[in-house]
N, C-alpha and C positions, 0 to 999 in steps of 0.2 A: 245474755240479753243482747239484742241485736243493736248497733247505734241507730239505725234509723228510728226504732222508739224514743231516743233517747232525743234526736235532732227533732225529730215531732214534738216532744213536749217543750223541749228548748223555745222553739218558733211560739208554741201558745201559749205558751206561760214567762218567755222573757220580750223575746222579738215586737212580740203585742204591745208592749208600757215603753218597748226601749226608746229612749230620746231619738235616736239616729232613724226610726224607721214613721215612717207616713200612716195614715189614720187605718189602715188597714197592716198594720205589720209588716211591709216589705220592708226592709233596708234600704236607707238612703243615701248611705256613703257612697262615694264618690268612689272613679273608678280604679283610682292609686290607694284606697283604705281597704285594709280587713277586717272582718269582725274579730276581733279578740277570743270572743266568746265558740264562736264555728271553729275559726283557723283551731283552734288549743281543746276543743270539746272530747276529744280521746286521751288525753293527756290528765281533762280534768277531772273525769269518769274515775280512772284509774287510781284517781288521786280521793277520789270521795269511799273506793271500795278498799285500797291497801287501809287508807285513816282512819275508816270506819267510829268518827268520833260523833261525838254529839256537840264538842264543844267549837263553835265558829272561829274562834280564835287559833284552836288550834288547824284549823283547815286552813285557814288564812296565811299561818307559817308555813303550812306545806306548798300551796298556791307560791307565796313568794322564794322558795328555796328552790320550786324546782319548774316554773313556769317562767317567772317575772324576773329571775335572775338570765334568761336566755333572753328578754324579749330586747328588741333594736332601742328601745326608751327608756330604757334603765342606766343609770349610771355605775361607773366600778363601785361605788357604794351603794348601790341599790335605791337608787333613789329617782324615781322618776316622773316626768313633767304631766305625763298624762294623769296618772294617778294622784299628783299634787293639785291638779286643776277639775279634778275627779271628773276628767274626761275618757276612760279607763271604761270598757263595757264592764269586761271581766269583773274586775274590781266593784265598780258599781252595783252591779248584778250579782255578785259571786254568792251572797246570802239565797238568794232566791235560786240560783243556780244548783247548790247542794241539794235545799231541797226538792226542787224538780229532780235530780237525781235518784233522790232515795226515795221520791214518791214512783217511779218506774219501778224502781226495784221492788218495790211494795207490791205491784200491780195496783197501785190506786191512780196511775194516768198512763193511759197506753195510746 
């Protein structure tokens, strides 16, 4: 599957509701921020087809083992402010995320 499908549904189905972006889905971050969600979307693809779970929770252990443990906001304890302040796209979104994922994979959003 190609990512630009994947980055297409991404944009319609999270970019669209996301807090950070203006009434028509752009992004509104500023021009020192990343999206969490963009920057890390190969990584997180990867992480929804090895896991192939059903269960969120256990996606969410995967997310934090091997995303959130690299990201610059994290503490040596894994502990991080954005995500405390669920100011975190990723995080935020990451439910809705999977599923956009495996709805591509479906071909039910292209």
């Amino acid at each position: 599957m190609k990512t630009k499908n994947y980055i297409d549904a991404i944009r319609k189905n999270i970019c669209e509701i996301c807090c950070d972006a203006d009434n028509q889905g752009r992004c509104e971050l500023s021009n020192g921020e990343i999206c969490a969600v963009e920057n890390y979307l190969p990584k997180i693809i990867d992480i929804v087809h090895r896991n192939n779970s059903e269960s969120l929770e256990e996606n969410f252990k995967f997310l934090r083992n091997e995303i959130c443990v690299h990201c610059k906001t994290s503490d040596a304890e894994g502990k991080c402010y954005l995500r405390d302040d669920v100011n975190c796209s990723l995080d935020r979104y990451f439910p809705l995320i999977v599923e956009t994922i495996k709805r591509v994979d479906s071909g039910k959003i292209i």
